[in-house]
N, C-alpha and C positions, 0 to 999 in steps of 0.2 A: 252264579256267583263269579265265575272267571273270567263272565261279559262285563259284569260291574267293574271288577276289577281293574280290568283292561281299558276299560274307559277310565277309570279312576287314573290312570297310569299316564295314558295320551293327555288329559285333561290337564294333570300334572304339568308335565312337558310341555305344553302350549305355551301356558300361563310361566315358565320360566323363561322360554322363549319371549314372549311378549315383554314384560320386566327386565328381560335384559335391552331386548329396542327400544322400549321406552326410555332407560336408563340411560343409553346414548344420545338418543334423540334430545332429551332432559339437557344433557350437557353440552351437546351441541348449541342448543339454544341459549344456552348461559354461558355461553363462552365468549367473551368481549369483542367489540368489534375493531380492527386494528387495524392503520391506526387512526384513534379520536382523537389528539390534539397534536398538538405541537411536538416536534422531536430534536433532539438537541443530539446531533453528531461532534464528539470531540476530534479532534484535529489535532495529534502530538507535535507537530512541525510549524512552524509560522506562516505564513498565507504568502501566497505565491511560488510554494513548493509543490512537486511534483505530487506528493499525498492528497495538498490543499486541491490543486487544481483538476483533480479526478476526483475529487469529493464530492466540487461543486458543481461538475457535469452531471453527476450521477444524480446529488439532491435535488436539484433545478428539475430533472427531467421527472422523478419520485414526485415534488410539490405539486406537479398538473397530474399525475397519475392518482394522489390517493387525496387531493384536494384540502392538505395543512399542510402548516408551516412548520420548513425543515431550516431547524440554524444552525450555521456552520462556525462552532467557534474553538478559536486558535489557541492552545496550550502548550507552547512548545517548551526544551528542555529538559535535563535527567534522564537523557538517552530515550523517551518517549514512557518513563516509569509514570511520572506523576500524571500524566494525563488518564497512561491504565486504571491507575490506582481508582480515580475518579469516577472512570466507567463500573469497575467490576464493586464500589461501596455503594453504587448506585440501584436503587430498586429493581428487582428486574421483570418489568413488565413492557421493555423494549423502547423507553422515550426516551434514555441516555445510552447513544453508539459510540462506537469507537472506528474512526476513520483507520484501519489498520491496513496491514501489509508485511514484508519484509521484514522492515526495522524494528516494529513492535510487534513481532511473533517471531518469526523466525530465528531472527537472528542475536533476540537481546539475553537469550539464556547462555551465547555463548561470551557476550561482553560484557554483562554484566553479572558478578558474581554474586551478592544477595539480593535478590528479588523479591519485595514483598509481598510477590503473591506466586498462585503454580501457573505460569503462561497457558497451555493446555487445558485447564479450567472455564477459558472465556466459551463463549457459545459462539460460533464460527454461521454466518450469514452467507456468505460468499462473494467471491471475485467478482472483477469489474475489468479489469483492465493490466498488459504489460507495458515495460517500457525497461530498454539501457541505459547504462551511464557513457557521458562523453566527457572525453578527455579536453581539455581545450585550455586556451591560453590567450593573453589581450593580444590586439593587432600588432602593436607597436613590439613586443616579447625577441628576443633573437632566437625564443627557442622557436623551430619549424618546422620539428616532428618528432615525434616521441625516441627518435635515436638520440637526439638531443638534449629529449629532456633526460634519456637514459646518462649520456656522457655527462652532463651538468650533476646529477645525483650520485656518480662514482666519483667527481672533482673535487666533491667538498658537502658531504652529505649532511654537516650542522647547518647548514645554512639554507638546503632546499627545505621549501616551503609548499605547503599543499592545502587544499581545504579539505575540511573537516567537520562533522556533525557529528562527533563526542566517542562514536564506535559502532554505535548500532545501525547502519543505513549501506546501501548500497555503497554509496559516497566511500566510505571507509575502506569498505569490503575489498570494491575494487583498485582501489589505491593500494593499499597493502599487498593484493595481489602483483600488481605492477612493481612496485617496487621490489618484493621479493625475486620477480624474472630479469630483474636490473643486478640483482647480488649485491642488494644494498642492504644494511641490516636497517630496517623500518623503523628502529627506536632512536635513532641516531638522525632522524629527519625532523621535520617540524611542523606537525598539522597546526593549522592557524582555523580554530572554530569559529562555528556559526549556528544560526540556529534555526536551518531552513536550507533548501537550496537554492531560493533565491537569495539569498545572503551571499553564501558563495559565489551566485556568479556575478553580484557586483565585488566583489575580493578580487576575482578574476579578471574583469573588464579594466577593473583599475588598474593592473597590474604589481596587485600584493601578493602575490605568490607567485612564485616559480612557475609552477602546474596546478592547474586549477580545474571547475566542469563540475556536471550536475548529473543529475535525470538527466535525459532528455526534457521531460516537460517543463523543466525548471529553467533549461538552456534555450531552449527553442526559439525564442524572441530575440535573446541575443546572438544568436546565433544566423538567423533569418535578417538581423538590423547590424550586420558587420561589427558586434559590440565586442565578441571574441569569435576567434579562430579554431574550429575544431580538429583535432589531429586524430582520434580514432575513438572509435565506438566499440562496446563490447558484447554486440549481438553477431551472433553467430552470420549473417548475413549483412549486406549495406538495408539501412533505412531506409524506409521511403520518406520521400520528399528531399533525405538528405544524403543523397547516394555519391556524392561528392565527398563525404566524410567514410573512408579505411576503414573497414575493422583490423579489430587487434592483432590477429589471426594473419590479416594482411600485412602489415607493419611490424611482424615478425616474433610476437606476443601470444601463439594460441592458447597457452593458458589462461591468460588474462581473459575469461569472459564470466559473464551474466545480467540477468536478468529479472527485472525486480516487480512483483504482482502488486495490486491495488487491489483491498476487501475491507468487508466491514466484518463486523463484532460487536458482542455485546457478554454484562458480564455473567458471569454462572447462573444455571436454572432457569433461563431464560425461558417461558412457555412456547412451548412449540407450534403455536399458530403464527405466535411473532414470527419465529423461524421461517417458516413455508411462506408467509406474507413476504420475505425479503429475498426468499430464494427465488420465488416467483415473478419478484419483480427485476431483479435486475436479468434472470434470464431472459426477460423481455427489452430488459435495456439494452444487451449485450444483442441483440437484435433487429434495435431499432434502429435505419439509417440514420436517423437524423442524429440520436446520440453516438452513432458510430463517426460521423463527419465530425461532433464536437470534440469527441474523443484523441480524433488524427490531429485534429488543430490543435489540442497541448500537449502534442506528441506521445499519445499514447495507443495500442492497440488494441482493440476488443478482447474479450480474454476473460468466460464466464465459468466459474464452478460451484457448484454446492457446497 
């Protein structure tokens, strides 16, 4: 009887055992394959901005890795709200992204005060890439170092001019900073918006602001094609390729620094195979020479996280 038993017991167990691997294996198998068509990455900034153009590095190099088509479209404005918005009403089965970063995570709970959604809520994909802002100014400008442009914003601070993408970005961040280590009060100056960094730095080239500058990726061209004047960057070290341009640090500004990530997102509940599909891949990207050369070329650095 207690032989019976005892088999009756193991047998038992087996058979829960097996029902649960099948049960897995079940799901595994029914579990979609990703991704199957087409993906539409939102892009809160305008095309030719530092966000857009570490987008399109990353999707270009995604398009031959998982063999569909990835479209990069531009939604800029509302401090980068409405383009979230769009991500996170979107289904979430991973084929509407969100080109994120900084400005539309980090930093937008602190500039903007109702948000109609909980920022923390998105489903977090991972990094891609770093990059600073550069201070800069047109050729033709008198100003020709940021002691200058410091003296020009204590002479008559209604009148200096800066650019500007609404609060949330880097762009902001670090101008406010700067001007604060100038003992200028920041409300009393006059950001001249845009809707992108490259907006900015045609404001800049033209010479409609005082003090102007971008990303780096958004500067780079113009800065490489003498379109404007760089006077200091706010990485902790000199650039590469542009070790000719100060940091802050150096020009007498240590406070004035940071530095500003590139990631993607997507919005709440997101399934977690999407997840690992995106983590996986860009930690591959973030590895890949070739996408590391494309990277350096719009001025940015490698720079992969979960």
């Amino acid at each position: 009887m207690n032989t019976l038993k005892g088999h009756l017991i193991v047998g038992l167990i087996i058979s829960m055992i097996l029902a649960v691997f099948l049960g897995v294996e079940r799901g595994q198998c029914q579990q979609p394959k990703y991704p199957s068509r087409a993906i539409d990455v939102i892009v809160p900034f305008a095309p030719g901005g530092s966000t857009d153009l570490t987008v399109r590095v990353a999707t270009n190099a995604l398009k031959k890795k998982w063999g569909v088509p990835i479209n990069v479209v531009n939604k800029p404005g509302g401090n980068t709200v409405p383009a979230s918005i769009e991500v996170y009403n979107a289904k979430p089965d991973g084929y509407t992204i969100l080109g994120d970063g900084t400005p539309s995570c980090s930093m937008l709970p602190a500039v903007v005060k109702k948000i109609p959604f909980e920022v923390m809520d998105r489903t977090f994909l991972g990094s891609i890439g770093i990059c600073p802002f550069v201070f800069s100014v047109a050729p033709s400008s008198p100003i020709k170092s940021i002691k200058d442009a410091e003296a020009e914003a204590k002479r008559n601070p209604d009148e200096f001019t800066w650019t500007s993408l609404g609060g949330a970005a880097l762009q902001d961040f670090s101008f406010r900073q700067l001007i604060r280590a100038f003992g200028v009060d920041v409300l009393k100056t006059k950001p001249v918006m845009s809707q992108g960094g490259s907006q900015s730095i045609v404001l800049t080239a033209g010479g409609n602001v005082k003090l102007g500058g971008s990303a780096l990726p958004s500067s780079i061209h113009a800065l490489k094609g003498n379109l404007v004047r760089g006077l200091a960057i706010t990485s902790k070290t000199r650039w590469p390729d542009f070790s000719e341009i100060p940091t802050t640090a150096e020009v007498g500004y240590p406070m004035v620094t940071a530095t500003e990530y590139k990631s993607f997102s997507s919005g709440p509940k997101t399934p977690s195979h999407v997840v690992e599909a995106w983590e996986k891949a860009l930690k591959e990207l973030a590895n890949d020479p070739e996408v590391i050369a494309q990277l350096k070329n719009v001025g940015m650095l490698p720079f992969y996280h979960d």
